[in-house]
C-alpha positions in Angstrom: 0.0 0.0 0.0 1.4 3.3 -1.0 0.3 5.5 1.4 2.2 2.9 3.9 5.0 3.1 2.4 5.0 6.8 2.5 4.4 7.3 6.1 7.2 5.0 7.0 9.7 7.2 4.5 8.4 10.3 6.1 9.0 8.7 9.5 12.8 7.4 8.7 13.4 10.7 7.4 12.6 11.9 10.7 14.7 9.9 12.5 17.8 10.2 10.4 17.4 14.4 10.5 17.3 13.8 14.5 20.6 11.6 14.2 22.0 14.4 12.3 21.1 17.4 15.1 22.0 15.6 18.2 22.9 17.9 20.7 22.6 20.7 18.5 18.8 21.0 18.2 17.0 22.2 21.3 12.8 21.5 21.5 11.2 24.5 22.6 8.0 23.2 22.8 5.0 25.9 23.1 7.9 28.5 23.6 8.2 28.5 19.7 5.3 29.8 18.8 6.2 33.0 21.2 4.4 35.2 18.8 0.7 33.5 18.8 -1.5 34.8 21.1 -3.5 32.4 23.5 
């Protein structure tokens, strides 16, 4: 089924751009969206 087969490259894309940042990236969580109002 394509549509599985495209999840699961989106997903292992994913995962190899988070091997790539290690320590550099830094989740910010809500804090990222500092400019939306609540």
């Amino acid at each position: 089924m394509k549509l599985d087969t495209d999840r699961m490259a989106k997903y292992n894309q994913l995962l190899r751009i988070e091997d790539q940042l290690a320590e550099v990236a830094q989740y910010k969580g809500l804090k990222a969206f500092y400019n939306l109002k609540k």
